[in-house]
C-alpha positions in Angstrom: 22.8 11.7 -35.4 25.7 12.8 -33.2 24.9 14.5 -29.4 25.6 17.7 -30.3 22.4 17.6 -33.0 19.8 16.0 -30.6 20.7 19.0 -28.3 19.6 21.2 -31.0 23.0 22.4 -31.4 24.7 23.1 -34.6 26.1 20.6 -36.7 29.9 20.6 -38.0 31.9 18.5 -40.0 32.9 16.7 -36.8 28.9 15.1 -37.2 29.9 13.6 -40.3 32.7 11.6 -38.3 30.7 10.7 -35.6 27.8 9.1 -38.5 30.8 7.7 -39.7 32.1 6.0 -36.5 28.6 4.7 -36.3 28.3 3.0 -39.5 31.4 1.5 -39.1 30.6 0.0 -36.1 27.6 -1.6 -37.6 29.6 -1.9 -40.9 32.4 -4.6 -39.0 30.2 -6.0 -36.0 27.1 -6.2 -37.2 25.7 -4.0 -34.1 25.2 -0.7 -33.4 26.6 1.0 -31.0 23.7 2.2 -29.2 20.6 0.6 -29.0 17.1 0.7 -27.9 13.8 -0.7 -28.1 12.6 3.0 -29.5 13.9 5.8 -31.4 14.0 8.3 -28.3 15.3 5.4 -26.3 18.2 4.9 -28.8 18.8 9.4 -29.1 18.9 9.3 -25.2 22.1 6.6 -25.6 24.0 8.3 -28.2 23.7 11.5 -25.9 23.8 9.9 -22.2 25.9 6.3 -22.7 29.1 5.2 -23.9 29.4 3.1 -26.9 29.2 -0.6 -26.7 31.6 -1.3 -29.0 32.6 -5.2 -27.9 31.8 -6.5 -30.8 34.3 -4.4 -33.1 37.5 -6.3 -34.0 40.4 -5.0 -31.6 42.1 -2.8 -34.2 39.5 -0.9 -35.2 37.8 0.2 -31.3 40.4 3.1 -30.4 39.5 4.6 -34.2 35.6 4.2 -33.8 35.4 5.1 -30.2 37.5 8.3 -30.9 34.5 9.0 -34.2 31.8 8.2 -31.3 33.2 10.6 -29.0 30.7 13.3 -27.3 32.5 16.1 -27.4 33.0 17.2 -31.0 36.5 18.5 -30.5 37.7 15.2 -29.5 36.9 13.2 -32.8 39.7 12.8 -35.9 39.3 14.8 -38.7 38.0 13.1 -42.0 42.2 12.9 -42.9 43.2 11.3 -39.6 40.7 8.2 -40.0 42.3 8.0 -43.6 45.8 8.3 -42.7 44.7 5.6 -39.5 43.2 3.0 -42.0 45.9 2.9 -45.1 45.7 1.2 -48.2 42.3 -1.3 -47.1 42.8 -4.6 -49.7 39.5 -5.5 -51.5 37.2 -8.3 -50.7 34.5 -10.0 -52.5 32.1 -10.4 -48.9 34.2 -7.6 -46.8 31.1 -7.6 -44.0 30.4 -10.4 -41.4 27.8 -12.4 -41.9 25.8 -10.2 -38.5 25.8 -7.3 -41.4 24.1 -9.3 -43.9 21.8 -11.0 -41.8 20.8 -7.0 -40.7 20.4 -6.2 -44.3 18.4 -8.8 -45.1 16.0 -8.0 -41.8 15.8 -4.4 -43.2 15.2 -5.4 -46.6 12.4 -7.6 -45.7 11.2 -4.8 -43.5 11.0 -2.5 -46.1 9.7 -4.3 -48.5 6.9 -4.8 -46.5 6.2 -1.0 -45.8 6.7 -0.7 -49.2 3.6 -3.0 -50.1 1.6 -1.3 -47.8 2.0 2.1 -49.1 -0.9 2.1 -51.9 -3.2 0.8 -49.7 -2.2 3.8 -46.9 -3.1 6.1 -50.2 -6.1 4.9 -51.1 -9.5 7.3 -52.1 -11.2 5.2 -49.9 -8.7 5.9 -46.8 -8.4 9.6 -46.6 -5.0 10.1 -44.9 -6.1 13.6 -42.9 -9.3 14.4 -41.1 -10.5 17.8 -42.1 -8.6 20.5 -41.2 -5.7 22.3 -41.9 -2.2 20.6 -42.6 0.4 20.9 -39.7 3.4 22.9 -40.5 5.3 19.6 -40.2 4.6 18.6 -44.2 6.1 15.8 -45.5 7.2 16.5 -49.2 6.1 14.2 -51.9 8.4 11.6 -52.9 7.7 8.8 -56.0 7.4 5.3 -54.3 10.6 4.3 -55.6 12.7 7.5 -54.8 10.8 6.4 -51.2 11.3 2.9 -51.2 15.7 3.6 -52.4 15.8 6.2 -49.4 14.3 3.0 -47.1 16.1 0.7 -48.2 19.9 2.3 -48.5 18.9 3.8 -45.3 17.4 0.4 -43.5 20.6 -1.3 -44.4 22.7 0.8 -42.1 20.2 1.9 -39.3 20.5 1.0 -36.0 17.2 -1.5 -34.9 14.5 -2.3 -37.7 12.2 -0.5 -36.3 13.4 2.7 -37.4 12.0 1.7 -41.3 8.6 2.6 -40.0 9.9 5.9 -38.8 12.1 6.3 -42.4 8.5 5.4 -43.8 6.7 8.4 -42.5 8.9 10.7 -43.4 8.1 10.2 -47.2 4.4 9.3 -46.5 2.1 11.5 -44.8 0.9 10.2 -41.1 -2.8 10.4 -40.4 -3.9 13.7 -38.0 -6.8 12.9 -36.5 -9.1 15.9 -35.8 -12.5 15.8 -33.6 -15.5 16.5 -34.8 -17.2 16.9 -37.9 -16.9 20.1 -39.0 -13.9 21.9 -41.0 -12.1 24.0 -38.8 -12.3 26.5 -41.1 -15.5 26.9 -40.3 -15.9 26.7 -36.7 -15.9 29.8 -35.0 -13.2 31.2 -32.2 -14.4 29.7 -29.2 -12.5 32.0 -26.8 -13.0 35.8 -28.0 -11.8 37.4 -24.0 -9.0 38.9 -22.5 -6.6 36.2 -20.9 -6.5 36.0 -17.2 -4.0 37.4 -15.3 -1.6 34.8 -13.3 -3.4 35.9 -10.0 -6.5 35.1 -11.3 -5.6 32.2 -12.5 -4.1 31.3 -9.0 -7.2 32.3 -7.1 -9.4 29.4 -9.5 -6.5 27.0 -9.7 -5.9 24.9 -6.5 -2.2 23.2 -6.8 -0.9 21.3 -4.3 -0.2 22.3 -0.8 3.6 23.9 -1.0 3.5 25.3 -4.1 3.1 29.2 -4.1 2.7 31.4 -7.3 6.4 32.4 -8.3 6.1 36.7 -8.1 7.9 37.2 -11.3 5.3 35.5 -13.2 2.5 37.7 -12.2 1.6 39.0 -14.9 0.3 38.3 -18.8 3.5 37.7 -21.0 1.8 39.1 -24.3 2.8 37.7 -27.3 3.6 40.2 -30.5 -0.1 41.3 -31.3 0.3 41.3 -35.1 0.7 37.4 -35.4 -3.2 37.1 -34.1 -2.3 35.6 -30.8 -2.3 35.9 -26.9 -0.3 34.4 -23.8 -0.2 34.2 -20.4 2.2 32.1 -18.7 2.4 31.0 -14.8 4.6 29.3 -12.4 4.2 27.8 -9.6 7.5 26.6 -6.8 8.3 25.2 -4.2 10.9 24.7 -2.0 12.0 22.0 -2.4 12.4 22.5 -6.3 9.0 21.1 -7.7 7.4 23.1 -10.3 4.3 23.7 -12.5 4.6 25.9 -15.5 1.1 26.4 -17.6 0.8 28.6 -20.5 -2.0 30.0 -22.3 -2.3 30.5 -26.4 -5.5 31.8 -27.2 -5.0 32.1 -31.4 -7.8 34.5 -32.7 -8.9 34.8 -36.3 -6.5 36.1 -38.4 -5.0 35.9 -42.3 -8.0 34.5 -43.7 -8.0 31.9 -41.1 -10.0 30.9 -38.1 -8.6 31.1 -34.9 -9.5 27.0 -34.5 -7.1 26.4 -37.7 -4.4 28.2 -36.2 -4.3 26.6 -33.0 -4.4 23.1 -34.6 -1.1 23.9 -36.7 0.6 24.6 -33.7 -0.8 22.0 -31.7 0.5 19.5 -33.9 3.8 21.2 -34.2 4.5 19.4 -31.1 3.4 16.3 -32.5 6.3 13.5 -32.6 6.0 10.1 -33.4 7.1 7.8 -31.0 7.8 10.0 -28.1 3.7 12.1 -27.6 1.0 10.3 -27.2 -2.9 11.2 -28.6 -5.1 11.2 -25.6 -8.8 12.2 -26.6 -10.4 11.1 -23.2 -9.5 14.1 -20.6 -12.9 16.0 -21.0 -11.5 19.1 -20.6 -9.9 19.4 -24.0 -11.0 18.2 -27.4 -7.8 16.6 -27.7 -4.6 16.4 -25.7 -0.7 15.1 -26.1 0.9 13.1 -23.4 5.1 13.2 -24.0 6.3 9.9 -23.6 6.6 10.1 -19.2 10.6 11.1 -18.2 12.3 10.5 -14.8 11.5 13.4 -13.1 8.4 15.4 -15.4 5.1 15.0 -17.1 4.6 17.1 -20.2 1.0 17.8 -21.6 -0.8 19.8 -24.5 -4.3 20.2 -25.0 -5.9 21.7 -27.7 -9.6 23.0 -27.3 -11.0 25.2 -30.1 -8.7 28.0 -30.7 -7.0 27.7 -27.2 -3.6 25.6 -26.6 -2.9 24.7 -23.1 0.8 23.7 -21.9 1.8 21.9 -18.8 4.6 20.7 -17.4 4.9 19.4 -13.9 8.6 18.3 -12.1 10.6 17.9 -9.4 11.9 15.3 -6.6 8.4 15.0 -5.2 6.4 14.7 -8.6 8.4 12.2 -10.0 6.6 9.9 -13.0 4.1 8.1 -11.0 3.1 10.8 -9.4 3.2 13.7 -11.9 1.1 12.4 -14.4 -2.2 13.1 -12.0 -1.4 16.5 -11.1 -0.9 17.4 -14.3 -4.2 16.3 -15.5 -6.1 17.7 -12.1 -4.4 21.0 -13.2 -5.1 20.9 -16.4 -8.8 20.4 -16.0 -8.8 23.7 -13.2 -6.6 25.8 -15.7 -8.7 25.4 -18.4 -12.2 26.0 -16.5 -10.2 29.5 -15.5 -10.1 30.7 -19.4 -13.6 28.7 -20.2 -14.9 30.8 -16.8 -14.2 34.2 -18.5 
């Protein structure tokens, strides 16, 4: 995946040469060119760090290293790596043996993901918790159209642990949901008007230096057709530290309760790898922890048909520090809506 597309931005042909730079490096050293001991570990490199490319013969590291280049305008065009290469003389074994030892890891890999998957499917192993399906479906795919898409795609990826992330995206992960009953039958739990930011700040003790930021006063309503209500607040301080919260309260709506609504866009923000399920905070049935970052702690909690945000940063709340005034803050900001 080249920068531009972990950014969000669009995608070009120039992505296509940058995959391609990558696979060649893999293809003629048998490493990759970033690495990691995680998926988000290995999208932060491609984005952040240059290219190790020592292990790519000589003649080939101005040509890849201009494919891995960040800035899309910089790479060769499709005909450019073409005109570069020539006429390339067949071989019976072209790859080192590094690339065929990789294949062979990812083969066994997959192959062993592969053996797992009926059991995964299994009557007796429901897959879901009741509830409603994230908006995040997986489409179904045969077991061998799955295990082909594995296997072509283990063969060129970048550490084997990214065949048990190729693996989910043809099999449905498990979402866990507390409690026994269907959400479409439990009831909205929060019916009230959202407090206003100045309420909020008059329940909600922050840390000393942080002052409610003015042009966040007020409820930031959320188009009223679409069943749901916001209220989002900031808090600063000088020396750059923040804390932004934000409200959804999802009422009933569609045919659907307000508790199923608030569950599908919970787990929109579900990503493996990088959040973590955290079911012991007491003030939320259920909560997501992103993966802690240099400078900011991220948190969602889900309780009922309410969806509580957080995110606390800055120099002074680095990770270490941020991850217990986000959970203090969580607990008071939710009490605030609960109080009502």
């Amino acid at each position: 995946m080249a920068p531009e597309q972990i950014a969000g931005g669009e995608p070009g042909p120039a992505a296509d040469v940058f995959a391609l730079g990558a696979t060649l490096a893999v293809a003629c050293s048998g490493k990759p060119p970033f690495d990691g001991d995680s998926v988000p570990s290995v999208l932060h490199a491609v984005v952040h760090e240059e290219p190790d490319l020592s292990a790519v013969p000589p003649g080939l590291r101005g040509l890849i290293g201009a494919c891995l280049a960040k800035d899309p305008a910089l790479r060769p065009t499709p005909q450019a790596v073409s005109t570069f290469l020539g006429a390339v003389p067949g071989a019976a074994r072209p790859w080192p043996e590094a690339v065929h030892a990789r294949i062979a890891a990812q083969r066994a890999e997959v192959d062993r993901l592969v053996r797992t998957a009926p059991a995964a499917a299994s009557p007796s192993l429901p897959l879901r918790a009741p509830g409603p399906a994230p908006r995040r479906r997986r489409r179904p795919v045969a077991a061998a159209v799955a295990a082909g898409v594995l296997v072509v795609a283990g063969a060129v990826s970048a550490a084997t642990g990214w065949a048990a992330d190729l693996y989910y995206l043809v099999v449905p992960e498990p979402v866990p949901t507390p409690g026994d009953v269907p959400l479409s039958e439990v009831p909205d739990r929060y019916t009230g008007a959202l407090p206003t930011c100045e309420q909020v700040s008059a329940q909600v003790k922050v840390p000393a230096g942080f002052a409610l930021r003015p042009t966040m006063g007020s409820p930031m309503r959320v188009t009223p057709y679409n069943g749901t209500r916001s209220t989002q607040c900031t808090w600063i301080t000088r020396s750059g530290d923040r804390i932004n919260a934000t409200w959804d309260q999802h009422d009933s709506a569609g045919g659907r309760t307000g508790t199923e609504r608030a569950k599908e866009d919970y787990e929109e923000f579900y990503r493996r790898g990088v959040t973590l399920r955290d079911s012991s905070l007491g003030f939320a049935e259920e909560a997501l922890w992103e993966k802690p970052r240099d400078q900011y702690c991220v948190l969602r909690g889900r309780d009922g048909n309410l969806v509580l945000f957080l995110v606390v940063q800055g120099p002074v709340y680095p990770v270490g520090r941020c991850e217990a005034v986000t959970t203090d803050v969580g607990r008071q900001a939710m009490a605030a809506v609960k109080s009502r």
